[in-house]
TIZA-575293 format. One record per residue (C-alpha): residue in three letters; x, y, z. Coordinates in steps of 0.02 Angstrom, whole numbers, padded with zeros to 5 digits, always signed. Example, Ala and Ser with C-alpha at 12.3 -4.5 7.8 and 13.67 -1.06 7.14 Angstrom:
Ala+00615-00225+00390 Ser+00684-00053+00357 
END
This chain:
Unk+00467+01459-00841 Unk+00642+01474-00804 Unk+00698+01669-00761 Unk+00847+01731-00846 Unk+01019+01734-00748 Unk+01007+01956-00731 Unk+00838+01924-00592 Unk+00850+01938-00424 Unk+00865+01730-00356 Unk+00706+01798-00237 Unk+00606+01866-00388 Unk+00651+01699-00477 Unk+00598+01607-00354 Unk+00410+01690-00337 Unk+00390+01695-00504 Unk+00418+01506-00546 Unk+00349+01418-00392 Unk+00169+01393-00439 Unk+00027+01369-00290 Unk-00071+01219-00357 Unk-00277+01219-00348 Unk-00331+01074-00243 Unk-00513+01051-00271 Unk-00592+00946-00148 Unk-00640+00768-00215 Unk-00835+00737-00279 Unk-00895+00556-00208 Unk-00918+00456-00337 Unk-01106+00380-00317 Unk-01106+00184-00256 Unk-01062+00061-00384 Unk-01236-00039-00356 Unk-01177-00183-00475 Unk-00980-00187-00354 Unk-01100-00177-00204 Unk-01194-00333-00279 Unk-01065-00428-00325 Unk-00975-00397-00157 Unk-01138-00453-00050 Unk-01126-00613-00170 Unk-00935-00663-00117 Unk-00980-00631+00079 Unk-01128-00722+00076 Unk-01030-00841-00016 Unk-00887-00837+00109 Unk-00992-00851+00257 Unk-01090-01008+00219 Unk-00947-01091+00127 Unk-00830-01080+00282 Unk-00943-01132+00416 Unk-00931-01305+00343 Unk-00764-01288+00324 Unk-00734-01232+00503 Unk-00824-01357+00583 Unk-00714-01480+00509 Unk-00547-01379+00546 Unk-00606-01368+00711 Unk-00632-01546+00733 Unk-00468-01593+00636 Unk-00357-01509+00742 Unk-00423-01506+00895 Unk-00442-01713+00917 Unk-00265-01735+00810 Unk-00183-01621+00935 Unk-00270-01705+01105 Unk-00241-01855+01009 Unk-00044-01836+00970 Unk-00010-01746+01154 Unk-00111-01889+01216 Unk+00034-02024+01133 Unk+00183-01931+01149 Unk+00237-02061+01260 Unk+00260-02194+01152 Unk+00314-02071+00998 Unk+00164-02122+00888 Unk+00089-01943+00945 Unk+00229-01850+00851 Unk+00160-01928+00673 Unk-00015-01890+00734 Unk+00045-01709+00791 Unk+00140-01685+00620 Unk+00006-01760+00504 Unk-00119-01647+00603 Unk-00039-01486+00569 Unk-00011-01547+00375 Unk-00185-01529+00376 Unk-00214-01374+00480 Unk-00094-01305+00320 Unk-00208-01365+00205 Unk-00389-01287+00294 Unk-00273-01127+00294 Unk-00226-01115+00135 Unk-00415-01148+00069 Unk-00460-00987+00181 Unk-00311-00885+00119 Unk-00400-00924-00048 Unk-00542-00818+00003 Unk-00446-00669+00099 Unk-00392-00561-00034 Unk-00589-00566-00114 Unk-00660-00514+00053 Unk-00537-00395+00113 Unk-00533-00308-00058 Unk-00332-00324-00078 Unk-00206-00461-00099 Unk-00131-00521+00057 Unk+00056-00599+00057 Unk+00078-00791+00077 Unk+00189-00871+00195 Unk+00348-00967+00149 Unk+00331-01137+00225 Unk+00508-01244+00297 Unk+00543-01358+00168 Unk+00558-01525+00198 Unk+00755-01578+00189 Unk+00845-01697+00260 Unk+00825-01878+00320 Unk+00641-01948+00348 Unk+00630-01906+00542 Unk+00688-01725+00501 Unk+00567-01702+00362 Unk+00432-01787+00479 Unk+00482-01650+00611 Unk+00473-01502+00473 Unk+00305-01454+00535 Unk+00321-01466+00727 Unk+00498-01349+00673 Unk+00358-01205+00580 Unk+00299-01089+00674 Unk+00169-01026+00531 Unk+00083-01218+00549 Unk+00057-01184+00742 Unk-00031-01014+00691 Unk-00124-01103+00563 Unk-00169-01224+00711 Unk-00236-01085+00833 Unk-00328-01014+00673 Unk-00444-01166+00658 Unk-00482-01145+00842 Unk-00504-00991+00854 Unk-00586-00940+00701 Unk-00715-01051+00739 Unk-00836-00947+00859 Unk-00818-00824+00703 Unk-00874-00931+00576 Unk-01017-00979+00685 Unk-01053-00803+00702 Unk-01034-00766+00539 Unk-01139-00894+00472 Unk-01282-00871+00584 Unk-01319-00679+00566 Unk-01298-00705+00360 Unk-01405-00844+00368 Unk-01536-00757+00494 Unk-01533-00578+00388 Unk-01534-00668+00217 Unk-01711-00743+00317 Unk-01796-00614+00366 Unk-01774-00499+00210 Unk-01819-00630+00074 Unk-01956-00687+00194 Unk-02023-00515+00240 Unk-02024-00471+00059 Unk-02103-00615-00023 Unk-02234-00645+00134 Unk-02381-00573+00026 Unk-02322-00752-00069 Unk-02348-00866+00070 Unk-02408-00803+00208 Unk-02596-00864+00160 Unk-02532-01030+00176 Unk-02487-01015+00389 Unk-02629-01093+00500 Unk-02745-00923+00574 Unk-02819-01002+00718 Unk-02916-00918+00872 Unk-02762-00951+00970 Unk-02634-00888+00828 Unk-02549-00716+00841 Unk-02444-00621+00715 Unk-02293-00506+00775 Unk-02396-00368+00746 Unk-02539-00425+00845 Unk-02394-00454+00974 Unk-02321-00284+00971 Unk-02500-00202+00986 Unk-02513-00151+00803 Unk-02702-00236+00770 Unk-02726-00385+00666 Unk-02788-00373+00495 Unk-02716-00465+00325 Unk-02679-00278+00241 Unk-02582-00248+00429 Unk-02486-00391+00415 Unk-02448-00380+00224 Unk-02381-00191+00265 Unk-02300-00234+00417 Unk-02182-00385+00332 Unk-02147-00295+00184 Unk-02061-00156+00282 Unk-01973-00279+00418 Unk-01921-00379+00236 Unk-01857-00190+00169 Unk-01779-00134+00305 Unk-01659-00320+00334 Unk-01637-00295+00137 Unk-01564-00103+00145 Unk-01427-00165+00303 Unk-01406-00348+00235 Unk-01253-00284+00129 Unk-01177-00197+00297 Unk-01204-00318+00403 Unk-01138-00491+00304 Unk-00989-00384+00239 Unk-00966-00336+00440 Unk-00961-00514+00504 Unk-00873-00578+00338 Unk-00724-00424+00374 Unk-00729-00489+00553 Unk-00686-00658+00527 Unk-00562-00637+00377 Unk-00470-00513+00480 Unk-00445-00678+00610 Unk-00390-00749+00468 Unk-00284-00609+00410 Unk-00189-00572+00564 Unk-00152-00760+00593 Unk-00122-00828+00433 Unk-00022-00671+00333 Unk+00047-00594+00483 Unk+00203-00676+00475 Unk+00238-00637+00292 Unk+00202-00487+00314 Unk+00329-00455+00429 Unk+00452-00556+00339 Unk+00406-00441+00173 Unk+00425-00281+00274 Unk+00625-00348+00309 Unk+00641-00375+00142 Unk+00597-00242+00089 Unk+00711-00139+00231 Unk+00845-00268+00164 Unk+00841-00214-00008 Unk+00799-00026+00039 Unk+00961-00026+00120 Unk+01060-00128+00009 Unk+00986+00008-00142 Unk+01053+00149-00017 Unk+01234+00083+00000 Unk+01254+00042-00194 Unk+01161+00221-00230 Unk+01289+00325-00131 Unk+01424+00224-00192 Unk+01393+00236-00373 Unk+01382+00422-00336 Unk+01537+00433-00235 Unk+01638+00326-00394 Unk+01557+00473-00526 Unk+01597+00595-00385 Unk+01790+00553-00389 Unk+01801+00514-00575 Unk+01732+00675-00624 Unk+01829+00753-00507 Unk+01997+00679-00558 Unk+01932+00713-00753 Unk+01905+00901-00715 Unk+01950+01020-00582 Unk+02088+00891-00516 Unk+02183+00906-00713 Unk+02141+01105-00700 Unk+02227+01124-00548 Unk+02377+01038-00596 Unk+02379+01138-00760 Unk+02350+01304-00645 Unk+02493+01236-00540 Unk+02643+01202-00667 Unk+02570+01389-00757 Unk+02584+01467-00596 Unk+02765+01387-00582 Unk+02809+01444-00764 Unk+02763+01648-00720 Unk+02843+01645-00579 Unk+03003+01592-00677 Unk+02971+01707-00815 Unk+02948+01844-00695 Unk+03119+01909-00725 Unk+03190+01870-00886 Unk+03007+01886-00993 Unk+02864+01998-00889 Unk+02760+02011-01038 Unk+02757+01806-01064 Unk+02752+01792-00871 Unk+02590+01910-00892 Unk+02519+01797-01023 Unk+02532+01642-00910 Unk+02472+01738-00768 Unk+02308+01771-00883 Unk+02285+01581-00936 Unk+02313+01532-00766 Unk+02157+01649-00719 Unk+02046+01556-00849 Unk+02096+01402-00797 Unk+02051+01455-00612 Unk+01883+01503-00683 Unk+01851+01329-00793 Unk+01886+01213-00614 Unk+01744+01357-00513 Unk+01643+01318-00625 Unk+01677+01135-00651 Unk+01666+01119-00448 Unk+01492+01235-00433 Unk+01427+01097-00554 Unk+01491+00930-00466 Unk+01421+01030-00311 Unk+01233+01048-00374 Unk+01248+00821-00347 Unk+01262+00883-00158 Unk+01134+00943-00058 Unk+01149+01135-00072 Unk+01116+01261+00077 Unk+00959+01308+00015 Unk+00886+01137+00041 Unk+00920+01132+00210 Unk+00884+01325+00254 Unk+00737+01355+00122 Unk+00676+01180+00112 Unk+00612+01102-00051 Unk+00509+01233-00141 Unk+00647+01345-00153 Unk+00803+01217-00193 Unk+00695+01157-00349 Unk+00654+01322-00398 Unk+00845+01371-00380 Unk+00861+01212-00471 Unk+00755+01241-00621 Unk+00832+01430-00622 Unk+00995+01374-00704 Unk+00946+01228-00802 Unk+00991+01275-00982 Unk+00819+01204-01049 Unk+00674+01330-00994 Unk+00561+01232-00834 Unk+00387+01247-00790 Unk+00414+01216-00596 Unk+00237+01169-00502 Unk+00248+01147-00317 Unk+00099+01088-00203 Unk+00183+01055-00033 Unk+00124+01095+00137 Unk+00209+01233+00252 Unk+00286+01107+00364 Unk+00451+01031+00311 Unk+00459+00845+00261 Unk+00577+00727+00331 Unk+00784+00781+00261 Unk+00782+00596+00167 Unk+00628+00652+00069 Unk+00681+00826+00019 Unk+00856+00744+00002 Unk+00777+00609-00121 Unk+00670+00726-00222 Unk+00798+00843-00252 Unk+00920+00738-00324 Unk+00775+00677-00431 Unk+00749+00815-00519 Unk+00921+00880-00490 Unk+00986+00701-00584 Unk+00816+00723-00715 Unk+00848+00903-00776 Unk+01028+00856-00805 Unk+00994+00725-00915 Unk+00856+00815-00997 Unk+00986+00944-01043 Unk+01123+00841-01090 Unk+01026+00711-01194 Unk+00848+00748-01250 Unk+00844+00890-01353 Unk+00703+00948-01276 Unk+00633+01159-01304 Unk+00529+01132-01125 Unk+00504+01030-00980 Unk+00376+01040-00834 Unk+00415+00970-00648 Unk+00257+00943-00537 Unk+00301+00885-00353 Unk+00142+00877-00238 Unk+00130+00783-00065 Unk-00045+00683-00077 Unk-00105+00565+00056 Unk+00075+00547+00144 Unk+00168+00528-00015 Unk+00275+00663-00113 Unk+00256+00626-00293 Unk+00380+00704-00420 Unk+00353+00682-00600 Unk+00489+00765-00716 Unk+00413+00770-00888 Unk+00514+00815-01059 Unk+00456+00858-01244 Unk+00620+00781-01299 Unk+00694+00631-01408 Unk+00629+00505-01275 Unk+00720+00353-01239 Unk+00793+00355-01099 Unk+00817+00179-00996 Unk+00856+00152-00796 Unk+00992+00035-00876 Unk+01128-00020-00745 Unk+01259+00090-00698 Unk+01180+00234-00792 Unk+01103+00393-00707 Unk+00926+00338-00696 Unk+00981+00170-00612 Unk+01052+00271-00489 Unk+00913+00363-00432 Unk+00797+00208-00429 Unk+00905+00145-00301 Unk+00912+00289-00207 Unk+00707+00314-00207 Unk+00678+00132-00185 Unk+00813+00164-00012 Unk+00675+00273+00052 Unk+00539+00127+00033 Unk+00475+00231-00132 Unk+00439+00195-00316 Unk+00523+00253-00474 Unk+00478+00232-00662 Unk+00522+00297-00809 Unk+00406+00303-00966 Unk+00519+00360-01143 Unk+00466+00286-01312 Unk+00549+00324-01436 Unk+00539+00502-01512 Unk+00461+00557-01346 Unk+00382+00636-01224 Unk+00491+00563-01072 Unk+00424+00561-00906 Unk+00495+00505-00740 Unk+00390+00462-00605 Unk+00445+00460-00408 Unk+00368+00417-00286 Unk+00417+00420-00092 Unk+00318+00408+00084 Unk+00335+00571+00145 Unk+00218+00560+00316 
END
């Protein structure tokens, strides 16, 4: 809770900071039905794109010898062209698959479009890189499918055949010259041996079949990953700098705009009034000493009403404590003289985090407990920050009105462009009649 203003700042600041319990995380037991399901799609993967492979392979690498081959007489550009159309096509059939093996989605490439006269759209895929790499993909992933294919194939064998051998393994010719793997390996011969010995061999491929077809599956769609998504994933990491720093430049120049205007609106009119009073007692000085002490004394409230107008357009700047205390304390400082009593809890490690994080999470809840004040009626409100697996979470939450939108040029708008400058995530969650809570997220490693 908030401490009243007659506290020591230190006392305040021990008394509202509250050490969050980390218990350490229970396993959750294996999800046998996900674990299922999950052998099912790389199975399925791996014997699906071993066909499929073999005909990339054979697609591309004949319509490439082929079109270097003619070159000379220009034919080989169509054949070169029409041969990389279809490395496209095996591609996107295998980026079809990626996101169910790897367990997440994977970005897609954007493609040149075609524009322009006939030659130039003929030329469009010879101009894309991302067809080349789709090229070298059905090379290369070849060996991998064979791989893949093979061990899946061979482990799928052995455990459905060491399993079910007690089925048919009556049925295999016992000659004097016949010998079981048993007999081979010095075990003794013997139906019961044999019956025992398969049913383990079949129980042991059963218990790693799962690990080992989801290992050759991850190998090959990583192949497929890296050649096939790499690109866009680049290309969505710019982006994303690109509109990270376009969200930074508008952000600090909304503030600097409210900055000025409240500026001009406040201490910059109390000034001026300070200034002509000023003027007006040093006139009445001689002629009028009592008036000239009455102007002196509304000049001195005036002085007062831009302080304090300038201490509060200064809490939108990064105060001293932020940089000398770090975060813990500037929050606590923070929720200290918001009018609206704050339940601060603060779960950060003893190292500081990067001066854009702390930056961006104190003007969170610096921007957040002003509006809470100002607009949501609200008898309580609880701030939880906490750093968890590299990223600082701050969640502002309010019993108030509710809501409250991130509409354009608004408050909240503002500070989603400033988190989203840092590469975070903001959200804001107010129905009507309440609770509000604001949610920020930012990549603190």
């Amino acid at each position: 809770m908030a401490g009243s203003a007659a506290e020591p700042l230190d006392t305040r600041l021990d008394g509202m900071m509250t050490d969050t319990l980390r218990l350490p995380a229970v396993p959750a037991p294996p999800d046998r039905r996900g674990l299922v399901r999950q052998l099912g799609l790389d199975t399925g993967y791996a014997l699906a794109s071993f066909p499929v492979a073999i005909a990339a392979f054979v697609v591309v690498v004949t319509g490439l010898s082929v079109g270097a081959g003619l070159l000379v007489v220009w034919v080989g550009v169509a054949v070169l062209a029409l041969t990389l159309v279809a490395a496209r096509g095996f591609a996107m059939a295998e980026r079809a698959w990626l996101p169910a093996v790897l367990r997440h989605e994977v970005p897609r490439p954007a493609y040149r479009r075609r524009e322009g006269s006939r030659l130039r759209q003929l030329l469009t895929p010879l101009r894309d890189p991302q067809c080349w790499l789709d090229a070298l993909h059905a090379v290369v992933r070849f060996p991998f499918a064979v791989l893949s294919f093979s061990v899946t194939v061979a482990f799928w064998s052995l455990a459905l055949g060491g399993l079910t051998w007690a089925a048919w393994g009556w049925s295999l010719p016992d000659g004097p010259d016949d010998q079981d793997l048993p007999e081979l390996l010095g075990l003794g011969d013997g139906y019961g041996l044999r019956l025992v010995f398969y049913a383990a061999l079949g129980l042991l491929f059963a218990l790693l079949l799962p690990y080992v077809v989801r290992g050759v599956a991850v190998l090959q769609a990583q192949v497929g990953r890296a050649l096939l998504t790499s690109r866009a994933a680049a290309q969505e990491q710019i982006d994303r700098a690109t509109q990270g720093r376009d969200a930074a430049v508008a952000a600090e120049a909304v503030a600097l705009r409210r900055l000025e205007r409240d500026i001009h609106d406040g201490p910059q009119q109390h000034l001026v009034r300070l200034g002509m009073d000023l003027a007006r007692a040093q006139r009445q000085l001689d002629r009028d000493p009592q008036a000239a002490r009455s102007t002196l004394g509304e000049a001195a409230g005036l002085a007062r009403e831009a302080l304090e107008e300038l201490r509060a357009l200064s809490r939108g700047i990064a105060p001293p404590v932020l940089a000398d205390r770090g975060l813990a304390a500037a929050l606590a400082a923070l929720a200290a003289r918001s009018p609206v009593p704050v339940e601060l809890a603060v779960d950060l490690p003893e190292q500081r985090l990067a001066p854009a994080v702390e930056n961006t999470a104190y003007f969170v809840v610096s921007e957040a407990l002003a509006n809470v004040a100002k607009h949501s009626d609200a008898s309580v409100c609880r701030v939880d920050v906490a750093l968890t697996d590299g990223v600082l979470r701050v969640v502002v939450e309010d019993d108030g009105s509710g809501g409250a939108v991130a509409a354009p040029g608004h408050g909240l708008a503002g500070l989603a462009d400033r988190v989203r400058a840092t590469d975070g995530t903001f959200g804001v969650d107010s129905p009507r009649g309440g609770p509000t809570r604001l949610t920020a997220e930012v990549p603190g490693a």
